[in-house]
C-alpha positions as CSV (number, residue, x, y, z in Angstrom):
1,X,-8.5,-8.8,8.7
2,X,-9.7,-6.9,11.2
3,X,-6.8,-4.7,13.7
4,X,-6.9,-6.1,16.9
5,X,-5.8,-2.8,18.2
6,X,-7.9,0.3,18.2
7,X,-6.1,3.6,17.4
8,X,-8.4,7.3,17.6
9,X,-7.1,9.7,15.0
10,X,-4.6,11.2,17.0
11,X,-2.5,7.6,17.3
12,X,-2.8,7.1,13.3
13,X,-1.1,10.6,13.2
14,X,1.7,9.6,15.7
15,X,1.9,6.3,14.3
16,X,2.4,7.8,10.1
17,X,4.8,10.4,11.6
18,X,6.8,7.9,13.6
19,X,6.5,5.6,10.5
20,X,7.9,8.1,8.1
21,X,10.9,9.0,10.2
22,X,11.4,5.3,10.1
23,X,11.5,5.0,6.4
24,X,13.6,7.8,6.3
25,X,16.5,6.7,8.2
26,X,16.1,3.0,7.1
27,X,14.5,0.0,4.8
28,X,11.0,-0.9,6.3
29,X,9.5,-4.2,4.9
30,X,5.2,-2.9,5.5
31,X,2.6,-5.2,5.2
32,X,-0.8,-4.0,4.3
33,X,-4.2,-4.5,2.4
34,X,-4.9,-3.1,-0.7
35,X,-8.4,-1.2,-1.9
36,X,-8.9,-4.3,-3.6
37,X,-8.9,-6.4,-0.1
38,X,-5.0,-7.7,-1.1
39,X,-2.2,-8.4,1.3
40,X,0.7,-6.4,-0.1
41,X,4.0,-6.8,1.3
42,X,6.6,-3.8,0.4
43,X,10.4,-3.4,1.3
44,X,11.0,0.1,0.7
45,X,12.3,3.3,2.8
46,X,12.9,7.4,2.3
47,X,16.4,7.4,3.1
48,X,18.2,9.3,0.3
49,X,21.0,7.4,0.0
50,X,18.8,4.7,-1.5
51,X,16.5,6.8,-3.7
52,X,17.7,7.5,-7.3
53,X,18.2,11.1,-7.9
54,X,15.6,12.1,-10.7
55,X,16.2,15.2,-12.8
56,X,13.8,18.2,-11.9
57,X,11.1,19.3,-14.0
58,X,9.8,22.4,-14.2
59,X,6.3,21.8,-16.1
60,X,5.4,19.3,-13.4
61,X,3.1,20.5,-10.7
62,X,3.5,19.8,-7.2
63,X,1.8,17.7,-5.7
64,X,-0.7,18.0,-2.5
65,X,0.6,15.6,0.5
66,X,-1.7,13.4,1.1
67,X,-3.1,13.2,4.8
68,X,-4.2,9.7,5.0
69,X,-1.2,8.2,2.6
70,X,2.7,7.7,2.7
71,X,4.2,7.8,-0.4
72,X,7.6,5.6,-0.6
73,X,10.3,4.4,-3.1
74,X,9.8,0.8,-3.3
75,X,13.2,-1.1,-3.7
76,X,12.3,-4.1,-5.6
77,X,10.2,-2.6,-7.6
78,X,12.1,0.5,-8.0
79,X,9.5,2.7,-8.4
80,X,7.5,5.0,-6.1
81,X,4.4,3.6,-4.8
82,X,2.2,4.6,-1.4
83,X,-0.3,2.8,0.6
84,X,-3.0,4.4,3.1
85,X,-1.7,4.6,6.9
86,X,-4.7,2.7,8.2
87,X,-4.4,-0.4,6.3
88,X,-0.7,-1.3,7.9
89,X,-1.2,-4.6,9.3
90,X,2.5,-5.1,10.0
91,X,6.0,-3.8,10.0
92,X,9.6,-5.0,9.8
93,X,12.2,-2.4,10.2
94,X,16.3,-3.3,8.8
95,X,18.4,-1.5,11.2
């Protein structure tokens, strides 16, 4: 499906950092398409409360951010998964 919207880089950029404040203060059910062409709907959020703590690891490395992704605990799957900005077809956010 095809956005009926248009957004230039600079709205994508507003629109992840506005996103990611959103997951970080509460749940936020996204909607989006997959590489594979998939709808995928996700409940899941940032907000710490909600997040298990996980023990640190020093033989990990860190890794890069990625510009074009958000990376987000999913809370029925619970597991951390991520999805690419620009394929966001729709939000839901539990306040």
């Amino acid at each position: 499906m095809e956005n009926l919207v248009k957004f230039s880089d600079e709205d994508w950029e507003k629109f992840s950092v506005w996103l990611t404040g959103m997951l970080s203060i509460s749940e936020v059910t996204v909607t989006f398409t997959k590489k594979d062409m998939t709808t995928r709907v996700m409940r899941c959020t940032l907000q710490p409360n909600l997040i298990p703590k996980l023990p640190v690891t020093e033989d990990k490395p860190i890794r890069k951010k990625s510009e074009t992704s958000i990376a987000v605990y999913d809370l029925e799957a619970a597991a951390w998964r991520s999805f690419i900005t620009r394929s966001v077809t729709a939000i839901s956010i539990t306040i």
